[in-house]
C-alpha positions as CSV (number, residue, x, y, z in Angstrom):
1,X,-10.6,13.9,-15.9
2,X,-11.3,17.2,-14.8
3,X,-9.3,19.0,-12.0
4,X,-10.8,20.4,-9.0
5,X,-11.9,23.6,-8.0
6,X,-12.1,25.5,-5.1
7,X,-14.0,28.5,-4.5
8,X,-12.2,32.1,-4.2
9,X,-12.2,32.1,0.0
10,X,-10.5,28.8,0.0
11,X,-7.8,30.6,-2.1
12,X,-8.1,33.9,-0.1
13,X,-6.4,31.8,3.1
14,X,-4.5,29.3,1.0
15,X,-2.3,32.4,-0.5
16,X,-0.8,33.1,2.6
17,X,0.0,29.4,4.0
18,X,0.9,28.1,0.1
19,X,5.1,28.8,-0.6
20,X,5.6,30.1,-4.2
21,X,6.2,25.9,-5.3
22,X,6.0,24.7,-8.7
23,X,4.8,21.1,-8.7
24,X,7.2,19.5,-11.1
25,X,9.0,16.3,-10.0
26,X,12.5,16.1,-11.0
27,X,13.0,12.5,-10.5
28,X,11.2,10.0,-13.9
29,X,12.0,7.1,-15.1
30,X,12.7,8.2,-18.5
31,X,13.5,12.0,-19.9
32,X,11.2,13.7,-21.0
33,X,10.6,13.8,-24.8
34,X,10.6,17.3,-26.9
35,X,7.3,17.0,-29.0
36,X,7.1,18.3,-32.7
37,X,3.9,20.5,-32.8
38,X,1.2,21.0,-35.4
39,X,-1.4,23.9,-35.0
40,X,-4.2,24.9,-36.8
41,X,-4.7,28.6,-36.3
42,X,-8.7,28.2,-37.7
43,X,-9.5,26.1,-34.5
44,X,-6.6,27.1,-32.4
45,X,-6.0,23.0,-31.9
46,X,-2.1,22.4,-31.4
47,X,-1.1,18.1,-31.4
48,X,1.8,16.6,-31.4
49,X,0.8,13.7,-33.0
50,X,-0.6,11.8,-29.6
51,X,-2.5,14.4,-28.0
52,X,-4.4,17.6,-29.0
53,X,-5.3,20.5,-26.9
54,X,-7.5,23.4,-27.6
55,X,-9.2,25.8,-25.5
56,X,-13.0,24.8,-24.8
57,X,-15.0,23.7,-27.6
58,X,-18.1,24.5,-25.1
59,X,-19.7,27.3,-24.4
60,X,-17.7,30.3,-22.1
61,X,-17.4,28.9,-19.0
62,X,-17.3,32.5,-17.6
63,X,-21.0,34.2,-18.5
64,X,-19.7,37.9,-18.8
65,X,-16.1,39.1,-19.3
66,X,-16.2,42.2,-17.0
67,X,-14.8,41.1,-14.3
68,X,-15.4,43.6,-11.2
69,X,-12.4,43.7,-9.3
70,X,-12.6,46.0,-6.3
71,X,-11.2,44.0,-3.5
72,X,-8.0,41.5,-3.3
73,X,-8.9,38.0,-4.8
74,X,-12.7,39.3,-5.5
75,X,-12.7,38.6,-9.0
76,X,-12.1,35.4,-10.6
77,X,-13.5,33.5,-14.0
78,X,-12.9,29.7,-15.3
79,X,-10.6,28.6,-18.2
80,X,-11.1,25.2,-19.9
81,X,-9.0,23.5,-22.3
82,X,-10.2,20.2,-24.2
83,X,-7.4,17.6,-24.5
84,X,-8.0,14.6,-26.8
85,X,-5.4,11.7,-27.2
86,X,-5.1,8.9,-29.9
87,X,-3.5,6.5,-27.3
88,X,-3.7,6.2,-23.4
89,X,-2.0,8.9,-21.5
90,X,-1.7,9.9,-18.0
91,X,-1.5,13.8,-17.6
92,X,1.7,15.0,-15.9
93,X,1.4,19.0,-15.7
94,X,1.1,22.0,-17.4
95,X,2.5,25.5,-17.5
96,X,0.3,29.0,-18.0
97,X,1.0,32.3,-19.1
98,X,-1.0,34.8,-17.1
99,X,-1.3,38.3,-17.3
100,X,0.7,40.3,-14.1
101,X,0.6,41.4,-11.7
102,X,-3.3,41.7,-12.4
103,X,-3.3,37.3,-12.1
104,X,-2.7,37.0,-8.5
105,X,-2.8,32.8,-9.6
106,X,-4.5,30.2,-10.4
107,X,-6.6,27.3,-8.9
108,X,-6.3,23.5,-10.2
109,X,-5.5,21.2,-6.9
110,X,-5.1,23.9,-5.3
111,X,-3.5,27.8,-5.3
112,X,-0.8,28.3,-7.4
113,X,0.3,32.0,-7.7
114,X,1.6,34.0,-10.4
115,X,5.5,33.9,-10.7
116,X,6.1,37.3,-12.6
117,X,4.2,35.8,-16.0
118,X,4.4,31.9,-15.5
119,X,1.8,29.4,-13.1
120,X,2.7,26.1,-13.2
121,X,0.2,23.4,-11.8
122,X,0.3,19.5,-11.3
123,X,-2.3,17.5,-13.3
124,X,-2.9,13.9,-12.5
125,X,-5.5,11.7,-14.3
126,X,-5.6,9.8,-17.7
127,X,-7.1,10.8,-20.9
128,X,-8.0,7.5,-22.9
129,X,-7.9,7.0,-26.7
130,X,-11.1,9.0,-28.6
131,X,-12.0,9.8,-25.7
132,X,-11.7,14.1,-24.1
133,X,-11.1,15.1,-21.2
134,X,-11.3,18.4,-19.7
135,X,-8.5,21.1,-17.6
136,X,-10.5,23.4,-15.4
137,X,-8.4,26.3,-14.1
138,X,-9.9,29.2,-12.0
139,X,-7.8,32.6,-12.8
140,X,-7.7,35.3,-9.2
141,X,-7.2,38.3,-9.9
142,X,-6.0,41.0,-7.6
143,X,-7.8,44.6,-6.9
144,X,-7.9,47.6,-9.6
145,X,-6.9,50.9,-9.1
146,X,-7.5,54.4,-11.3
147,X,-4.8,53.2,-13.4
148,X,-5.2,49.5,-13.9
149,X,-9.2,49.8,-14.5
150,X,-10.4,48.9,-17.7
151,X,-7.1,46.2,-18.2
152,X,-7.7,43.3,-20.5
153,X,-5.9,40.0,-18.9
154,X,-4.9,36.5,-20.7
155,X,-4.6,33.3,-19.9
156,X,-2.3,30.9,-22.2
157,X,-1.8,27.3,-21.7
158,X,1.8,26.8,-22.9
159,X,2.8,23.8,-21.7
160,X,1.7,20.3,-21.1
161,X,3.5,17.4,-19.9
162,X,2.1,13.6,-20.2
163,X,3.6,10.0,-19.9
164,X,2.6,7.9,-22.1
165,X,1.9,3.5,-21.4
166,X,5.7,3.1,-22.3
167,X,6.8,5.2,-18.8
168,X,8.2,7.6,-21.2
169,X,7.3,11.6,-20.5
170,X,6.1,13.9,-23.6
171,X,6.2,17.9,-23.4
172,X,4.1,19.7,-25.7
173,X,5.2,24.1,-26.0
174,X,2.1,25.0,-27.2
175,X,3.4,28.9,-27.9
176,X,0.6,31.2,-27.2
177,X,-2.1,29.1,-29.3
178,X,-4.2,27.9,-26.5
179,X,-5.5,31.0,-25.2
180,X,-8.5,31.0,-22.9
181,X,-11.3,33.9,-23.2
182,X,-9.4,36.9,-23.0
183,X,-11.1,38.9,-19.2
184,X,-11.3,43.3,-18.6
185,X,-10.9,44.3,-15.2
186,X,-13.2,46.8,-13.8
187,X,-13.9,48.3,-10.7
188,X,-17.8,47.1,-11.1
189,X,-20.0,46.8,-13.8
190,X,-23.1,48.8,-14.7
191,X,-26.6,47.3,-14.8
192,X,-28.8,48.4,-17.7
193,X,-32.0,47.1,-18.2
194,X,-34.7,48.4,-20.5
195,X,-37.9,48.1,-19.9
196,X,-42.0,48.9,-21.5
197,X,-43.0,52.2,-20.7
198,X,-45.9,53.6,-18.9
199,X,-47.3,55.4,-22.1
200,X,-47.6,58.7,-21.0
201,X,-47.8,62.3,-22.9
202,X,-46.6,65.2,-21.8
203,X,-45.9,69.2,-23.0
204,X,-45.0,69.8,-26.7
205,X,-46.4,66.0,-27.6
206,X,-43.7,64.2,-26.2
207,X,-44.8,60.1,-25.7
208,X,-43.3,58.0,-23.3
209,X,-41.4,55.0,-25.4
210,X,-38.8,53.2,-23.1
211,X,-38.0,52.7,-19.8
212,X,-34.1,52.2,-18.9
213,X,-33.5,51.1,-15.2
214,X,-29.8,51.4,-14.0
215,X,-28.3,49.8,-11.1
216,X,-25.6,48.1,-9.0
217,X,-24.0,48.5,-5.6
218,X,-20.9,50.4,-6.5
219,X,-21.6,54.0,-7.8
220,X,-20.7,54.5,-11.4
221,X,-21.8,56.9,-14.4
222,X,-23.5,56.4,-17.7
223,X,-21.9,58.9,-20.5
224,X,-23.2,57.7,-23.7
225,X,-26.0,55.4,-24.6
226,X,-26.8,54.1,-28.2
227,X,-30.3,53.5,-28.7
228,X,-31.3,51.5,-31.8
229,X,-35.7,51.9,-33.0
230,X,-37.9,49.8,-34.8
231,X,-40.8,48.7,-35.5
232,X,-42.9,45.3,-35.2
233,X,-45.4,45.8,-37.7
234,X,-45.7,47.7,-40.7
235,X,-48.7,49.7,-39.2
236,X,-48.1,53.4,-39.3
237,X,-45.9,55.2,-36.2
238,X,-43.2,57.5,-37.2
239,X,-41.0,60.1,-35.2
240,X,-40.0,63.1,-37.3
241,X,-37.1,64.2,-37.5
242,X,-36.4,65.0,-33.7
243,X,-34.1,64.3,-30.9
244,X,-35.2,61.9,-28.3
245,X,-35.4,63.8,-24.9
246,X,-33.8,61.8,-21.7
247,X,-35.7,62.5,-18.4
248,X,-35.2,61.5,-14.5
249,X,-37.8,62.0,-11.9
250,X,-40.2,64.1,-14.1
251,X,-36.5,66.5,-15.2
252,X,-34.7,66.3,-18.4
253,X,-31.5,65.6,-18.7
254,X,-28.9,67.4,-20.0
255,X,-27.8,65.4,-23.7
256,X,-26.8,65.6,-27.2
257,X,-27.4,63.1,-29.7
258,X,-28.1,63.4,-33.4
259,X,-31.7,63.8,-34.0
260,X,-33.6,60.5,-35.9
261,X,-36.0,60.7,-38.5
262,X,-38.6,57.0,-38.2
263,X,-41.2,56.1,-40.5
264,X,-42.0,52.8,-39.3
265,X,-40.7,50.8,-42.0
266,X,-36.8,51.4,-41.5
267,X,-34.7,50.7,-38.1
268,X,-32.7,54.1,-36.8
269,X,-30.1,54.7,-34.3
270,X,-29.1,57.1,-32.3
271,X,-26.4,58.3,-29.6
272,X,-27.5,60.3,-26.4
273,X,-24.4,61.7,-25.0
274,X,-25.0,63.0,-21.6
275,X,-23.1,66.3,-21.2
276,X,-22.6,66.0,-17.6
277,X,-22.5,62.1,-17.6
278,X,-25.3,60.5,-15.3
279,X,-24.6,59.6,-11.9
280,X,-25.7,56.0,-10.8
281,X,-25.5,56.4,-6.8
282,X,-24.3,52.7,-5.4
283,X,-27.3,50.4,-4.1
284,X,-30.0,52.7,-5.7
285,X,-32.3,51.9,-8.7
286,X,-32.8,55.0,-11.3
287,X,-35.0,55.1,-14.2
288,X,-34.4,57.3,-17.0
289,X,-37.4,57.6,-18.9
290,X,-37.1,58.2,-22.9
291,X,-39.3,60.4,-24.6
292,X,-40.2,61.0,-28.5
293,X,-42.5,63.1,-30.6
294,X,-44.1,60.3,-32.3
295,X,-47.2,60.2,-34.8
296,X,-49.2,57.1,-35.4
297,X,-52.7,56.1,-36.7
298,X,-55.5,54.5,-35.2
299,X,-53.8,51.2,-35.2
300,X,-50.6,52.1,-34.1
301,X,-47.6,49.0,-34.4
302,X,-44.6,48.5,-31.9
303,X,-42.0,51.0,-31.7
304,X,-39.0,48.3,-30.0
305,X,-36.3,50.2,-28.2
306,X,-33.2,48.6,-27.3
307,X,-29.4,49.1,-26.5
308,X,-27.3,48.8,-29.5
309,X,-24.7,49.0,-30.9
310,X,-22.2,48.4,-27.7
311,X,-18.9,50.2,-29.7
312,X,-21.1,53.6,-29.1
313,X,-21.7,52.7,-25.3
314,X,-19.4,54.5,-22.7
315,X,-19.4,54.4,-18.8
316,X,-16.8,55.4,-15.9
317,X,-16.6,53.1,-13.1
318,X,-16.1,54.0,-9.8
319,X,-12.9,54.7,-10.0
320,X,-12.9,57.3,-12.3
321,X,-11.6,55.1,-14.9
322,X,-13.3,55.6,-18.4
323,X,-14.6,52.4,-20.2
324,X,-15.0,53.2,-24.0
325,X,-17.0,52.1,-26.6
326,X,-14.6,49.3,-27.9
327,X,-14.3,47.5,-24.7
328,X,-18.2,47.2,-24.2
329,X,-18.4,45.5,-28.0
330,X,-16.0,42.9,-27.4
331,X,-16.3,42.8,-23.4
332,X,-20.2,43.8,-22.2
333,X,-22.0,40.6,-22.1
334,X,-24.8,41.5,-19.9
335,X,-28.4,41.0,-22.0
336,X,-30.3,44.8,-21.4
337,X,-33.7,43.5,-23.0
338,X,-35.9,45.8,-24.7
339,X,-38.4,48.3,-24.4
340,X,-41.7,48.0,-26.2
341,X,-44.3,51.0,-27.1
């Protein structure tokens, strides 16, 4: 069983027709019965001794979590939870807690908004011995501004309600053990790819080693990028000990970083902090060009550039709103490549 979902402009015109319901039917044929609950914390599973949940055992079904959320309702992500049962069931409902006002709701059957912490949905559908079955909610969330930017949201399942063959209703209170990937509104997020340079030399023997292209449709600036060498081969190319020089459209750029010292064998890193932060104008492509004093014999190796680590990565989103170093390790999911000299 999984439960349907409909895209975010279905939701957009639902929100205003849909009344702020809970779908829980007050009339059963038997009360419903209390579970006892047994979690284990290492897999976040929680049973009660006929059915199981946990949050999805796949892959996240939400690519990236920056979630750009500049307009009402334009950002949204998908939750799974497995639920496994050792007899034959017949899934009654469940209860969320979701992060507000920044939830506007959520999506199952169809939109069910955010009741100052708590969304409640209908289910329907059995889940047959050995045999999973999947809950598919879509999370809304409603527009950022200066101060909400950079928020980090939750979804919980808390609650699940099933009847079992006997006509007798089950609720599990799954606490706050079923959490779904935790999401970080943003106003937008930054596009960084790094690409092979064009190998070119200019004054004071500064070589050409990486290409980084920045884009996106909503302005934003890059303050500091970590840049992490090595080398392919153990042929000789070394940088003394130097700072890598930043330039745009043939100018340098104003930085600081600490200065890197590569003899080919061993990785280094480095962090160019750009004293006036660079400017990323929305809809526009820039490429900063990276530049190093490198030595190398006649059978030079690769010198691989890439993005790393993410804690020392910082931007500002349109908003204004700073996005440190933190938030990019556990949030930034976007793959930047690498550059190769």
């Amino acid at each position: 069983m999984k439960t349907k979902v409909y895209q975010s402009s279905f939701c957009r015109s639902a929100i205003a027709l849909m009344p702020f319901i809970f779908l829980f039917i007050a009339c059963k044929k038997e009360e419903a019965v209390q579970s006892k609950i047994n979690s284990s914390a290492v897999n976040t599973i929680v049973g009660d001794g006929i059915v199981t949940v946990q949050a999805s055992i796949l892959p996240p079904a939400t690519p990236q979590t920056f979630i750009a959320s500049g307009d009402t309702y334009s950002g949204s992500s998908i939750a799974e939870f497995q639920v496994t049962s050792s007899q034959q069931v017949y899934l009654y409902s469940m209860g969320l807690s979701a992060s507000y006002p920044l939830i506007a709701g959520i999506v199952t059957d169809n939109f069910h908004p955010n009741n100052n912490g708590f969304c409640g949905s209908s289910l329907g559908g059995y889940v047959y011995p050995n045999q999973g079955s999947m809950i598919q909610v879509e999370a809304l969330y409603n527009a950022v501004d200066s101060a909400t930017s950079g928020s980090i949201v939750h979804l919980t399942l808390t609650q699940l309600e099933y009847r079992t063959a006997d006509e007798i209703y089950h609720t599990i209170d799954l606490g706050n053990l079923i959490k779904a990937q935790d999401m970080c509104l943003v106003y937008n997020v930054p596009h960084i790819s790094f690409q092979n340079p064009s190998k070119h030399t200019v004054g004071a023997n500064l070589t050409e080693i990486a290409d980084i292209k920045l884009s996106g449709d909503t302005d934003w600036t890059l303050n500091s990028l970590p840049l992490f060498l090595s080398s392919g081969t153990q042929a000789y190319i070394a940088i003394p000990n130097s700072q890598l020089i930043i330039k745009y459209q043939g100018n340098k750029i104003a930085t600081k970083s600490t200065a890197i010292d590569f003899n080919g064998n061993s990785p280094v890193q480095t962090v160019v902090d750009f004293t006036k932060g660079f400017h990323h104008v929305a809809g526009h492509t820039e490429i900063l060009r990276v530049y190093a004093k490198i030595t190398h014999d006649s059978n030079p190796g690769l010198l691989y550039t890439k993005l790393y680590p993410f804690s020392s990565l910082k931007w500002t989103d349109g908003l204004g709103a700073v996005i440190p170093g933190a938030k990019n390790a556990k949030f930034f999911k976007e793959d930047p490549g690498i550059a190769a000299f």
